[in-house]
Every structure is written in C-alpha cells, then in structure tokens.
BASE-356502 format. One record per atom (N, C-alpha, C): residue in three letters; x, y, z. Coordinates in steps of 0.05 Angstrom, whole numbers, padded with zeros to 5 digits, always signed. Atoms other than C-alpha are relative to their C-alpha. Layout:
BEGIN
ALAXYZ;...
***
This chain:
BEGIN
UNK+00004-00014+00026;UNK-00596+00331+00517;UNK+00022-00008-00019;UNK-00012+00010+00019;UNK-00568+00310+00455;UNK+00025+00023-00011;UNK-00018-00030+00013;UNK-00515+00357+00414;UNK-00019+00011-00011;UNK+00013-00008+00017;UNK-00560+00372+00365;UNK-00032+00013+00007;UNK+00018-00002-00015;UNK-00619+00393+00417;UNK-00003+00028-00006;UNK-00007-00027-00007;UNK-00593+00463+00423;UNK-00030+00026-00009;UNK+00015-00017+00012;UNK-00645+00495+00371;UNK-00036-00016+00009;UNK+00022+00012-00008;UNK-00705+00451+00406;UNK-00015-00029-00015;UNK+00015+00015+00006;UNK-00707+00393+00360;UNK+00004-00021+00008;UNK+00000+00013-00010;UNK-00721+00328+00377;UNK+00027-00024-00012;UNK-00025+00008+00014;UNK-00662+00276+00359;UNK-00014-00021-00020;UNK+00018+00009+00013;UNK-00721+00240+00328;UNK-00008+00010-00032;UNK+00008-00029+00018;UNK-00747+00297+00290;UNK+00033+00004-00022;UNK-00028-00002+00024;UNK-00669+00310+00262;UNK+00001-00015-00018;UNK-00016+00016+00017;UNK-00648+00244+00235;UNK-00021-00005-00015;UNK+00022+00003+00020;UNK-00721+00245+00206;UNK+00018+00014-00022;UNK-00015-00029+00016;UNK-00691+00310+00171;UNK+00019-00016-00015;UNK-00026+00005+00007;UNK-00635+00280+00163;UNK-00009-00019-00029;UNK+00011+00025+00022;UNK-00669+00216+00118;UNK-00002+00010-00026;UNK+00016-00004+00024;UNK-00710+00254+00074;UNK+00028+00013-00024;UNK-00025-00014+00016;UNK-00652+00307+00054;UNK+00015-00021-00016;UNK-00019+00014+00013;UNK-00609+00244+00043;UNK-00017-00012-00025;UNK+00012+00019+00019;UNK-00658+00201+00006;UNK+00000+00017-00028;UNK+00005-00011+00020;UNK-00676+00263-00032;UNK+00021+00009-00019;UNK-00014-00012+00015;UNK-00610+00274-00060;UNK+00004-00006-00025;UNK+00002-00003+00022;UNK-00593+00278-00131;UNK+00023-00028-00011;UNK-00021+00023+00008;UNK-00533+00215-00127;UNK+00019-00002+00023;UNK-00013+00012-00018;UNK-00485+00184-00085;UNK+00020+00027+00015;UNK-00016-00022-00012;UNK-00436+00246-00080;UNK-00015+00014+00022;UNK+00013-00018-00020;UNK-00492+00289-00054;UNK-00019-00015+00019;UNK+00001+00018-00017;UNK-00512+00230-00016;UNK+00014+00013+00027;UNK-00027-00004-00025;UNK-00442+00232+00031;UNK+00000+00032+00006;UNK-00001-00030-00008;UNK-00444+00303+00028;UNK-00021+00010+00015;UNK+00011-00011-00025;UNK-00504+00321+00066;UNK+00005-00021+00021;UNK-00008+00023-00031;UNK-00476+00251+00120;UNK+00016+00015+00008;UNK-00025-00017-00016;UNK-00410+00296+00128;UNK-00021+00024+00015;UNK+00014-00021-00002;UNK-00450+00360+00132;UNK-00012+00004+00035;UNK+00016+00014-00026;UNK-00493+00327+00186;UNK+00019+00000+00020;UNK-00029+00008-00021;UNK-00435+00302+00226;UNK+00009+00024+00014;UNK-00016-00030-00023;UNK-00405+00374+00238;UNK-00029+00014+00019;UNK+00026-00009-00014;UNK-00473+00392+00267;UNK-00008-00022+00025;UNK-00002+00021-00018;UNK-00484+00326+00306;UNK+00010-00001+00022;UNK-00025+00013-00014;UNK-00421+00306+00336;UNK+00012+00024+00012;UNK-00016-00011-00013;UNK-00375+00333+00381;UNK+00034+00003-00029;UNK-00023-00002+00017;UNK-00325+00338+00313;UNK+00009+00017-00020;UNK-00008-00022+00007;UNK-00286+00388+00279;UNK-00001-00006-00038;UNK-00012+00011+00019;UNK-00274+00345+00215;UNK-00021-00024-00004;UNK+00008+00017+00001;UNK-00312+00295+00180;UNK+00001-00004-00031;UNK-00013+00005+00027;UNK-00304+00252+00117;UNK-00016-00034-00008;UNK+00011+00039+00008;UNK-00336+00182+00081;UNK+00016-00001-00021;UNK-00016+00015+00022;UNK-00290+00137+00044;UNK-00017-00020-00010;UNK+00021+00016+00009;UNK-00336+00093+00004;UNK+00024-00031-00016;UNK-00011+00023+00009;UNK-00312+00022-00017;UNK-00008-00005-00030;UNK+00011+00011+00016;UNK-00308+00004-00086;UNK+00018-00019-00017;UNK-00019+00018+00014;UNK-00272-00044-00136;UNK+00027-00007-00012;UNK-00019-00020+00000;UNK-00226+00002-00150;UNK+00025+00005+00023;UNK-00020+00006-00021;UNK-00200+00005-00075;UNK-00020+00031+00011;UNK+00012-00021-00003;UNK-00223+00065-00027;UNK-00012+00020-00016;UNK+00007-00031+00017;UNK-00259+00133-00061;UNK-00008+00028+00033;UNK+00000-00018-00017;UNK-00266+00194-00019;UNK-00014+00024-00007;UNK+00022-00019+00010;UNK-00329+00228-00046;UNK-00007+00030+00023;UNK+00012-00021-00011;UNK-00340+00274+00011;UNK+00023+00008+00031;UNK-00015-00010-00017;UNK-00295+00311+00052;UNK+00003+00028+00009;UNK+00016-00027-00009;UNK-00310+00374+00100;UNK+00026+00020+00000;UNK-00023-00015-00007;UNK-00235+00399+00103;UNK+00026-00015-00024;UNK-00020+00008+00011;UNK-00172+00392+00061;UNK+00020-00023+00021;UNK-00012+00023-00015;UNK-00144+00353+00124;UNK-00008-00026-00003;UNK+00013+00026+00002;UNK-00192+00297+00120;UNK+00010-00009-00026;UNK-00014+00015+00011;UNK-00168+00280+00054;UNK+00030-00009-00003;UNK-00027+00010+00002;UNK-00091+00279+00069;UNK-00003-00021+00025;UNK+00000+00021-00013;UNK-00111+00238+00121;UNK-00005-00024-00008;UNK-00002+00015+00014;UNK-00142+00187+00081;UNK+00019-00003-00024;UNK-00020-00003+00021;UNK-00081+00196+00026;UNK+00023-00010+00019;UNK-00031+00014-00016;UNK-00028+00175+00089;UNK-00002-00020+00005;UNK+00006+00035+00002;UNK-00064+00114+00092;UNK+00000-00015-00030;UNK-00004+00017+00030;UNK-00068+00089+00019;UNK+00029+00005-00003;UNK-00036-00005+00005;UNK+00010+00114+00017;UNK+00013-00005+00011;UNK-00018+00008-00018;UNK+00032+00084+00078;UNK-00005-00029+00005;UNK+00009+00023-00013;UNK-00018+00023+00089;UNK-00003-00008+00026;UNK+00010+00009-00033;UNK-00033+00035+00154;UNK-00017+00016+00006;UNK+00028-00016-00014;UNK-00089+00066+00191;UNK-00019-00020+00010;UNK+00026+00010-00005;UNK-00160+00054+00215;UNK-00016-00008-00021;UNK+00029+00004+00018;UNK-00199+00055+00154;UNK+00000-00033-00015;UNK+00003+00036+00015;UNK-00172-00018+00125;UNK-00014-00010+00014;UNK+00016+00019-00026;UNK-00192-00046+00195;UNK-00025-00001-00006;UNK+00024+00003-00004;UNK-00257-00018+00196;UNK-00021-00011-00020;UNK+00016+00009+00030;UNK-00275-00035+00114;UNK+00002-00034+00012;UNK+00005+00025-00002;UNK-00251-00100+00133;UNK-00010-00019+00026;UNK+00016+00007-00016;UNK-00271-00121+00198;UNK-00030+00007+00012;UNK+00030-00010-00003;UNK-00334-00084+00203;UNK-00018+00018+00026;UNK+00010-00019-00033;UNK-00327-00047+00271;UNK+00007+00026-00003;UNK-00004-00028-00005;UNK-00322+00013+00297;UNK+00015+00003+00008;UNK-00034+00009-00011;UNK-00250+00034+00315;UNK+00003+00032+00012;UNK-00012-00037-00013;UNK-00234+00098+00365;UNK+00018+00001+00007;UNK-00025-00006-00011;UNK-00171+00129+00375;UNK+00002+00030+00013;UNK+00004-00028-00012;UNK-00173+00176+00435;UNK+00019+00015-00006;UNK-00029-00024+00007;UNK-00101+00205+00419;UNK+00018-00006-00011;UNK-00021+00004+00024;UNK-00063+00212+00360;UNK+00031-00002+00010;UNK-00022-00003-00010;UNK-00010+00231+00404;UNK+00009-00014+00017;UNK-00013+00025-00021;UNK+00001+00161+00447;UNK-00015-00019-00016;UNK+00005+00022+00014;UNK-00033+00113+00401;UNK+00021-00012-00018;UNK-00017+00003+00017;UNK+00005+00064+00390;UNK-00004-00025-00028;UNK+00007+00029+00027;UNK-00025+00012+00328;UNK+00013+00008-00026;UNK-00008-00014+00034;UNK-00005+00061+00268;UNK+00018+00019+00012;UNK-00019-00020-00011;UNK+00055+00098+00299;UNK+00004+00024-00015;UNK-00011-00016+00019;UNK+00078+00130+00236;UNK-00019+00017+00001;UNK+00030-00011+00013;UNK+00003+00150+00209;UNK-00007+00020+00024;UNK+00006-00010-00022;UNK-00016+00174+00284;UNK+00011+00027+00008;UNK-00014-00026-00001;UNK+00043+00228+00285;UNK-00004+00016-00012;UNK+00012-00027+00017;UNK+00025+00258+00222;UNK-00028+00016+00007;UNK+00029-00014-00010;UNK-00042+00260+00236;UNK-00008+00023+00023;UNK+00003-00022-00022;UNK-00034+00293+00304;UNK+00015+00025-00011;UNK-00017-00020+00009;UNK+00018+00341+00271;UNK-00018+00010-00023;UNK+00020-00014+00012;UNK-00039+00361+00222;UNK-00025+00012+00019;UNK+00010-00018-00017;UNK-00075+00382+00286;UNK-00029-00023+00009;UNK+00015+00012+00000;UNK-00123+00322+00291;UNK+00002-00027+00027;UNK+00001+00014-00021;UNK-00124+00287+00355;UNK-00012-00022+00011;UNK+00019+00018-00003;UNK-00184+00242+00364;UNK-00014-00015-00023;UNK+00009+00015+00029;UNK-00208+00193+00308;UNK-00019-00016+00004;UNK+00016+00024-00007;UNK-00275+00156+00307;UNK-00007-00013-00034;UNK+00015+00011+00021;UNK-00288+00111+00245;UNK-00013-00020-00002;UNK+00018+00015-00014;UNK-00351+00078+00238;UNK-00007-00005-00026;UNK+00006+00013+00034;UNK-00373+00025+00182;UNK-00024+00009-00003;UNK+00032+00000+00005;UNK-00435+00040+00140;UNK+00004-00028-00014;UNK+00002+00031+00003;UNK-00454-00030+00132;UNK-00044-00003-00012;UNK+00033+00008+00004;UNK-00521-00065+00100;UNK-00008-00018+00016;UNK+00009+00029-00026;UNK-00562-00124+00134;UNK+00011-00021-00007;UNK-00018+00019+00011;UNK-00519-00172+00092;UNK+00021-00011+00014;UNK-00021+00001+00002;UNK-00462-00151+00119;UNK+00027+00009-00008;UNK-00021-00006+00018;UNK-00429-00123+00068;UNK+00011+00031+00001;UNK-00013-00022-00013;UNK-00387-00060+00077;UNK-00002+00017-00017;UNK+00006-00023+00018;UNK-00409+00005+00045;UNK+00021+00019-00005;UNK-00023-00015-00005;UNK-00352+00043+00065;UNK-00005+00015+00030;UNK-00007-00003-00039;UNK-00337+00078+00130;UNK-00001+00039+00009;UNK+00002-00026-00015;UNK-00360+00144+00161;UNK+00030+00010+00026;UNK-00018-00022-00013;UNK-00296+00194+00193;UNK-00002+00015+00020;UNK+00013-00025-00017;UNK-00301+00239+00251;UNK+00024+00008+00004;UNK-00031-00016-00002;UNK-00238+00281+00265;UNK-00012+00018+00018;UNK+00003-00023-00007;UNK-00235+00323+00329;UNK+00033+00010+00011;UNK-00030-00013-00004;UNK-00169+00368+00350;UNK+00005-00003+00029;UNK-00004+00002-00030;UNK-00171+00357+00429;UNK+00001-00033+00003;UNK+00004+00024-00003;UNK-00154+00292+00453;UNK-00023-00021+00014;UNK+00016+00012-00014;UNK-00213+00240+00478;UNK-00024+00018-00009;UNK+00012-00026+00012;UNK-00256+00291+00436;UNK-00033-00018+00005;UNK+00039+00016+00004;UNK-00320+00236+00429;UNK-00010-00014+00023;UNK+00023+00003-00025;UNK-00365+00221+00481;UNK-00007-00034-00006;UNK+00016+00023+00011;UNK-00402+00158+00484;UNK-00031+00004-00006;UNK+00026-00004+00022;UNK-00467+00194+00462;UNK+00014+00012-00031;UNK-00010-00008+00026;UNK-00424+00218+00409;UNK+00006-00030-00011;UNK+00000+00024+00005;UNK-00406+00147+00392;UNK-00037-00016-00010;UNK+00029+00013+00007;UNK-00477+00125+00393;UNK-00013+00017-00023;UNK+00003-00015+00023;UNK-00503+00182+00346;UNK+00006-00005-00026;UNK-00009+00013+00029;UNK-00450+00159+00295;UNK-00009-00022-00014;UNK+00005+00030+00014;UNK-00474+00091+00296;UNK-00028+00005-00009;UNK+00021-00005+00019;UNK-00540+00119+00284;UNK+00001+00012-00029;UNK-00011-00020+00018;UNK-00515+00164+00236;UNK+00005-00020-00028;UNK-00011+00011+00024;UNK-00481+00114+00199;UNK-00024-00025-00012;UNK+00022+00024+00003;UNK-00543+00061+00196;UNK-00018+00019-00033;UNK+00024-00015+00011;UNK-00584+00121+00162;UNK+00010+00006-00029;UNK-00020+00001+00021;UNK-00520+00131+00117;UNK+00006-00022-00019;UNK+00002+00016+00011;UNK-00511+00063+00093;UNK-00018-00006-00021;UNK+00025+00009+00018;UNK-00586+00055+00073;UNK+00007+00029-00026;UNK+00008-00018+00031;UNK-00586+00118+00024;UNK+00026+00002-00021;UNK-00020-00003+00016;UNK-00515+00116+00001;UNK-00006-00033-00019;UNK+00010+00023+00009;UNK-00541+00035-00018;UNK-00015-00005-00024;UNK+00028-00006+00015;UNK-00606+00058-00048;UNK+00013+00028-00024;UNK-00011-00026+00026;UNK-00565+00119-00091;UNK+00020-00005-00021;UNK-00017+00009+00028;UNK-00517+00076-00124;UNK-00013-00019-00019;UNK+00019+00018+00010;UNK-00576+00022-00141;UNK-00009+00019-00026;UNK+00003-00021+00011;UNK-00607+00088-00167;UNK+00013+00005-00027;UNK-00022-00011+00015;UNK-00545+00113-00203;UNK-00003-00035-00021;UNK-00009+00020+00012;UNK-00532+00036-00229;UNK-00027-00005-00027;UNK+00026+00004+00023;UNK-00609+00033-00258;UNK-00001+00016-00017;UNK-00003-00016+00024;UNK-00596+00093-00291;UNK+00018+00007-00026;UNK-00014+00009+00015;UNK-00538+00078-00321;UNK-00002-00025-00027;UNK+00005+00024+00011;UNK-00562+00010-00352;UNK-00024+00009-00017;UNK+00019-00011+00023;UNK-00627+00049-00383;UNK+00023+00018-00021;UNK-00020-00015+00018;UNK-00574+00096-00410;UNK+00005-00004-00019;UNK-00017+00019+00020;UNK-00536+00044-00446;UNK-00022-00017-00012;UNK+00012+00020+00018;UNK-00599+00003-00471;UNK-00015+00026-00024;UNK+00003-00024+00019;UNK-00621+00073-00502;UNK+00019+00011-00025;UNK-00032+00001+00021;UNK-00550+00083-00540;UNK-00004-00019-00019;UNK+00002+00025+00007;UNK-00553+00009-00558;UNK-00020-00006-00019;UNK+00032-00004+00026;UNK-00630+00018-00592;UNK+00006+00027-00018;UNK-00005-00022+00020;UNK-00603+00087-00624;UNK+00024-00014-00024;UNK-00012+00010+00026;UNK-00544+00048-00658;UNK-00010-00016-00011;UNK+00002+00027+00018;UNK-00572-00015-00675;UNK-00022+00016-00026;UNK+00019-00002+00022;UNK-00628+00033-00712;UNK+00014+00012-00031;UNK-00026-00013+00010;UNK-00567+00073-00750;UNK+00009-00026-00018;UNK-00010+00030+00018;UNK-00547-00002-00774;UNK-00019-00010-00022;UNK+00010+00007+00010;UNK-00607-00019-00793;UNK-00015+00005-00028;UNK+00002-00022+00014;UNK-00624+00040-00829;UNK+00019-00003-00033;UNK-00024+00000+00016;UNK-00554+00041-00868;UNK+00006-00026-00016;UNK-00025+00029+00005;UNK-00540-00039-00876;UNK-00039-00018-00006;UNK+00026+00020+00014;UNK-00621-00061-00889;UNK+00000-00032+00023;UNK-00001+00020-00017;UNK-00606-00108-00825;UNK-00032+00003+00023;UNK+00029-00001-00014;UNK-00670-00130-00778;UNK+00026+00005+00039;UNK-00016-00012-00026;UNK-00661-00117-00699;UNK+00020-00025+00005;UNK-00022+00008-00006;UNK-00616-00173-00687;UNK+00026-00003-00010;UNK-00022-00001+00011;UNK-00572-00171-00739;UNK+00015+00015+00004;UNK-00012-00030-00002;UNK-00557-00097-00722;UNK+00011-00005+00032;UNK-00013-00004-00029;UNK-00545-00116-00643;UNK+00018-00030+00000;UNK-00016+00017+00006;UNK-00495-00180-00668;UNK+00017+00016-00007;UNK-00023-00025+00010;UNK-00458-00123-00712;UNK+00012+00009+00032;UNK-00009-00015-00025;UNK-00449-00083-00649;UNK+00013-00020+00020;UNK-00015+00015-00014;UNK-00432-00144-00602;UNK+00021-00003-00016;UNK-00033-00003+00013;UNK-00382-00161-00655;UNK+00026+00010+00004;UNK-00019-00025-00001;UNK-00346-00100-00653;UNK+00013+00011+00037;UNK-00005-00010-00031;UNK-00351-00094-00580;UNK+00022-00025+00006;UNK-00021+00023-00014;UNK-00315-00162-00565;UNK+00028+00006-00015;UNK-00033-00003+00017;UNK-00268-00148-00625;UNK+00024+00017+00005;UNK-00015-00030-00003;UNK-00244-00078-00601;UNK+00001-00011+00029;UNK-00004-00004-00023;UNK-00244-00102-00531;UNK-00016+00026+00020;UNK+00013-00040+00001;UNK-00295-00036-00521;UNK-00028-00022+00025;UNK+00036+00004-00003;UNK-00364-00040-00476;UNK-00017+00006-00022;UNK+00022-00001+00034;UNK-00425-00051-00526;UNK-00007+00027+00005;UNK+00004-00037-00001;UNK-00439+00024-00493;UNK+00016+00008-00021;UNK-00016-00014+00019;UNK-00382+00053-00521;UNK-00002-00001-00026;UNK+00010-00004+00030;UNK-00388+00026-00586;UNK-00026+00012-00015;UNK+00021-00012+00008;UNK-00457+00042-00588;UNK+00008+00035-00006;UNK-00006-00029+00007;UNK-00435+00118-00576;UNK+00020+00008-00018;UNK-00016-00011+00027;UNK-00380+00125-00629;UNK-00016-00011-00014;UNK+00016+00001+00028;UNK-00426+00100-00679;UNK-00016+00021+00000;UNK+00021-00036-00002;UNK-00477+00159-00655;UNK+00010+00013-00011;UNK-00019-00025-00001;UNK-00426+00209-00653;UNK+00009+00008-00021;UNK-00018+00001+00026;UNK-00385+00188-00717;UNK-00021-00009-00021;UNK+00018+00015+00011;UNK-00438+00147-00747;UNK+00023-00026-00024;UNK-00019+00016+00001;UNK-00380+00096-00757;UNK+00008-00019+00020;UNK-00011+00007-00015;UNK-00358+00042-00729;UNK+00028-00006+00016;UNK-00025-00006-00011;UNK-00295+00036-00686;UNK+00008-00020-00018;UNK-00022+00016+00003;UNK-00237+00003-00717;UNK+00010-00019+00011;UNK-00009+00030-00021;UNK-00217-00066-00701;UNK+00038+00001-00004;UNK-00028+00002-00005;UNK-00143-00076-00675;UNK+00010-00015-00015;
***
C-alpha cells in the first residue's frame, strides 16, 4: 500500500487528481503550490518546497513552511547545497542525515539545527533535457524517505515538470497577446494625433523604444496612461 492509499484511493486514481488540479491551475505559482501541497500528503515528509530555474538564477515560488525557504536562502548565501547539483546535473540527490553528511558540512549543520534531517531533491526535467527546476522534500527524523517514497517523487516530479512547462508557455502566450494589444492601442493614439498610417505609428514607437532603452511594451503603456511619449535620454 502506497502512503496515499489510506482513504481507499488508488495511486492511479490520485496522480490522475493530482494532473487535472495541476493542469487546471490558474499559473505557474498555483502550479507548484498544489505539487508542494501534494507532497505533504504523498510522501513520508514534513516539509516540501520547488525552486524553479530561471535567468535570473533560482526562484522559490512555493514553499509549505518558513524553513523550506531559509533553507534554500543558506544555499544562494553560502553556495553550497543540493539544489545546484541537482539543477545542474539532473539527478536526484538524497541525504539521509543532515547530521553526518559530509558534502555540504556547513549547509548540513544548519539545516539539521533548523530541525530538518532528511533531504530528497528531485529534478523536474522535460524530454529535452532541460531542467525545470527541482522538487524539495524535508523530513525531521533521519533516513525519513523510503524507496517507495523515492519512486513517488520521481513520479511526482514527471507530472510536475509537464504542467509547471505547459503554465509558463501559458503565462508567456499571454503575456505576448498582452503586449501586441498595448502596441495596437498606442500605435492607434499616434495615428489618431500625428495623421500617421499603421506603420509609421509602430516605427514612432520602435524609435522611442530603442532610444529610451525601454521594451516597445512599456512605451506602448506610458503613451496609454500619459498619452505622451517617454522622454529620450
């Protein structure tokens, strides 16, 4: 019997559950937030957390406890831990005990001295390859995860990858209608004002965008807003 058996469902039947909820969510945040959610229900773990990879450097959209994020905060401030490994090599990395592991000595002490003993982090990865960012499990007893608890995650994180993938695509397509909507509201504002046809009005706007150093968004929106254009440096 699985963890998650207890109330009679099947582990089939769950991560179905599990899909739709995720797919159905409203964006990436509430993405990771029902994968944590999940996790404390799942797993044998007290703590759970997704650091998502982005251009920027880690983000830490979803976290079930105030520990989970000082734990990821002693790693960006110390440069050591699990989570570089696993963004960058792409595996799954367990540490039965905070309190004799020795790869991250420093990181390992605190962590156990925050009450966190067992660590499983597991990549969400696409079929590419490419590293989505990395599912957390935090339990307080040492050797806390099983190897059905292990296997779970890796399901876990497969199911995680795809919708956190499919919610920033989402997020990204919506963003880009966003900005070609702005972009057709200023250039009409130009055209309106200055007797310009549609290209001349979306040249104006590139103009201003390269000149100011601005995205052609932004400029598009202070012209809305102000019905002005920004000031060149």
């Amino acid at each position: 019997m699985t963890p998650f058996d207890s109330a009679g469902h099947s582990s089939a039947d769950t991560f179905a559950q599990l899909a739709v909820e995720m797919h159905a969510a409203a964006g990436v945040e509430e993405t990771v937030d029902a994968v944590v959610r999940f996790a404390l229900q799942a797993l044998s773990c007290t703590y759970a957390g997704v650091a998502l990879s982005t251009r920027g450097g880690p983000e830490f959209p979803a976290v079930t406890d105030p520990v989970v994020a000082e734990i990821y905060r002693l790693q960006l401030d110390h440069g050591e831990g699990p989570l570089a490994v696993v963004m960058r090599e792409r595996t799954p990395l367990l540490i039965r005990d905070t309190g004799t592991d020795d790869r991250w000595p420093e990181w390992a002490a605190k962590v156990a001295s925050l009450g966190v003993r067992s660590v499983l982090d597991v990549p969400l990865m696409l079929g590419g390859g490419s590293t989505v960012g990395v599912l957390g499990l935090y339990s307080p007893v040492p050797d806390g995860f099983s190897p059905d608890d292990e296997a779970i995650a890796h399901i876990l994180a497969r199911h995680a990858s795809v919708a956190v993938a499919t919610a920033r695509h989402e997020e990204s397509l919506a963003a880009a209608v966003d900005a070609r909507k702005l972009v057709g509201q200023a250039m009409g504002i130009l055209m309106e004002r200055f007797d310009l046809d549609g290209d001349r009005a979306f040249e104006v706007l590139r103009r201003y965008s390269q000149d100011t150093n601005r995205k052609l968004r932004d400029v598009a929106q202070e012209l809305i807003d102000t019905r002005k254009l920004p000031r060149k440096q």
